[in-house]
Each structure stands twice: as C-alpha cells, then as structure tokens.
C-alpha positions as CSV (number, residue, x, y, z in Angstrom):
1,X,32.3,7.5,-32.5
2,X,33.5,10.3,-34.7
3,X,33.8,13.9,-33.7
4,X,31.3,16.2,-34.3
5,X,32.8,18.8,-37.1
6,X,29.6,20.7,-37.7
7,X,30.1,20.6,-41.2
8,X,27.5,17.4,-43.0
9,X,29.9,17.7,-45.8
10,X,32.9,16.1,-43.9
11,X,30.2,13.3,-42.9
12,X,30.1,12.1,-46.6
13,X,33.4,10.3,-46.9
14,X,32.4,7.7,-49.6
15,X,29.9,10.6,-51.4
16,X,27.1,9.0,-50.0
17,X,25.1,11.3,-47.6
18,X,24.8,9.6,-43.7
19,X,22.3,10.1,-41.1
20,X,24.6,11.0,-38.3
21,X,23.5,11.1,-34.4
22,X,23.8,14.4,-32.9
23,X,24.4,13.0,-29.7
24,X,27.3,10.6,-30.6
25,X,28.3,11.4,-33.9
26,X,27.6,8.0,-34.9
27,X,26.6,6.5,-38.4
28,X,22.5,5.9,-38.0
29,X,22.1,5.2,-42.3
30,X,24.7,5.5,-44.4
31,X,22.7,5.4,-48.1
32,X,20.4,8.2,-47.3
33,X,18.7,10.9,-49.5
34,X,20.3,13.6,-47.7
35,X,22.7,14.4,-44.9
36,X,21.2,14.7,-41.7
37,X,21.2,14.9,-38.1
38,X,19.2,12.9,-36.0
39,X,19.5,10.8,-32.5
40,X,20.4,7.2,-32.3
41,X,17.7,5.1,-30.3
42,X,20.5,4.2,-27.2
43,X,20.7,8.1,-27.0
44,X,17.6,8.8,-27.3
45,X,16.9,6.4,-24.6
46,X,19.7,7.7,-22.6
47,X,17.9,11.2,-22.6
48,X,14.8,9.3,-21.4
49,X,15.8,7.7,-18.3
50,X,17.5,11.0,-17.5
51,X,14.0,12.8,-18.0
52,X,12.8,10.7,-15.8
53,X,15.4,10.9,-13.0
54,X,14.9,14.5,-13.4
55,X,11.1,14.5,-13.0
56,X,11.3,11.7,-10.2
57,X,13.5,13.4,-7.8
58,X,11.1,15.9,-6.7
59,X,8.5,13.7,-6.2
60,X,9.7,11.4,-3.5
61,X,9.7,13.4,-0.2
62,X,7.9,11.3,2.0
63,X,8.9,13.8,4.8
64,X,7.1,16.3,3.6
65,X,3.3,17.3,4.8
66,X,0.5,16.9,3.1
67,X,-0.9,20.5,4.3
C-alpha cells in the first residue's frame, strides 16, 4: 500500500498513468489511458459486508412486538 498524496501526478512514477484505489492507495492498472481513482474489488467488497452489517443490525430484535 502507498499513501494517498492527493496529487495523480505523484502516482505516475514510470510516466505511465495508474488506476489507483481510493480506499488503499493500491495499484488497480498500471498502463491506463489516464490517471484515475477507483476502488479495488477486496475494498469494494469490504464496504459491502459493512453495508450489510449496518442494515442487519436493526433488523434482528426478536424482543420487540409486533404491535
């Protein structure tokens, strides 16, 4: 993982724009048209399963009434 700088200019190293994660700062595609920012697949299904969690907390009060 590399810091995040901000700047897509620093991400270029080689002079070869990168897809970078915006998550992780990690290297998604490093012979890309442009410089970007996207989110890798584990982080993007890292922010799934804590959607989820999120949404499924509320949802299991079996103590509660139905009235």
């Amino acid at each position: 993982m590399t810091p995040d700088t901000g700047d897509m200019e620093s991400q270029k190293g080689d002079g070869r724009a990168k897809v970078v994660c915006a998550w992780c700062g990690g290297v998604i595609r490093s012979a890309a048209p442009k410089a970007a920012k996207r989110m890798c697949q584990p982080c993007f299904a890292r922010m799934m399963r804590e959607h989820g969690r999120a949404h499924l907390q509320g949802a299991g009060r079996s103590y509660a009434s139905e009235r």
